[in-house]
N, C-alpha and C positions, 0 to 999 in steps of 0.2 A: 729867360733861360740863361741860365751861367756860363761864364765863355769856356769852363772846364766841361759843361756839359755838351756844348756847340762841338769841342773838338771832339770828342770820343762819340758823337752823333757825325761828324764828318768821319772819322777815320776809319769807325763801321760799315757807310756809304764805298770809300775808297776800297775796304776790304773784298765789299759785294760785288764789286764788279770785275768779272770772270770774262772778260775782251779775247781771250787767249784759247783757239782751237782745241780741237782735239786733236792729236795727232793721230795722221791716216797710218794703214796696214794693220796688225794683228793684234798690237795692242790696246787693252781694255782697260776700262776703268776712268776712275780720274788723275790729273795729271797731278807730278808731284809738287809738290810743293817747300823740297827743299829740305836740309840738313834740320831734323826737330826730334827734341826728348820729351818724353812721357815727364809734367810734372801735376802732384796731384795736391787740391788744395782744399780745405773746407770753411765753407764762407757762414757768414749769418744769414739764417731763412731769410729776411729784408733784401740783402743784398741777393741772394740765390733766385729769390723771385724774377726780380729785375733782369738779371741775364738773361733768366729765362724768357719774360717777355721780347727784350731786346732780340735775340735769336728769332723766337716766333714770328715778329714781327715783320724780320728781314729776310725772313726765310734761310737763315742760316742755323752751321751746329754752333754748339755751346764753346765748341773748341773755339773756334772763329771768332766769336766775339771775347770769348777771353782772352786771348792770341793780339786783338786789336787793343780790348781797352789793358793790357800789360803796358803792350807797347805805348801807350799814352800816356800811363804811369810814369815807366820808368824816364821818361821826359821831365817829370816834376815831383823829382823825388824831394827836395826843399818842402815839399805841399806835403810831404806823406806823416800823416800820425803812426810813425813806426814805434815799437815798446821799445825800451831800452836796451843799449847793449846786454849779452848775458855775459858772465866770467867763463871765460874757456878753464877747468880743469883740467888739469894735466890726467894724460893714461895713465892708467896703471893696468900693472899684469896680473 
């Protein structure tokens, strides 16, 4: 196993675990989880499958594990086959 695959199997593990009550009295639901924006992304089926198992797997959503393995990304971003810069255009009216 690849030590990039080791962490984002560790940091999925870390993510899973929910040690933290519910808090008593009226309210319902699950607890927050903190200041988060809606981003939306479209992957290659290969890579879409895998999440998906991953989540199945750990009994988590989709959000969660993408949420995890970002956060391991943005760690190594040196590693990332990103496309090249684009040319910013200026506006026009």
């Amino acid at each position: 196993m690849s030590p990039c695959r080791r962490r984002v199997l560790r940091s999925l593990s870390e993510t899973a675990r929910h040690d933290e009550a519910m808090p008593t009295g009226s309210r319902t639901g699950r607890p927050s989880k903190g200041d988060r924006r809606v981003v939306f992304s479209r992957h290659p089926r290969a890579q879409a499958d895998v999440i998906e198992e991953l989540a199945r797997a750990r009994g988590l959503t989709l959000t969660e594990v993408m949420v995890a393995l970002t956060a391991v990304g943005l760690n190594h971003l040196s590693e990332a086959q990103l496309p090249p810069e684009r040319e910013v255009l200026p506006e026009t009216a």
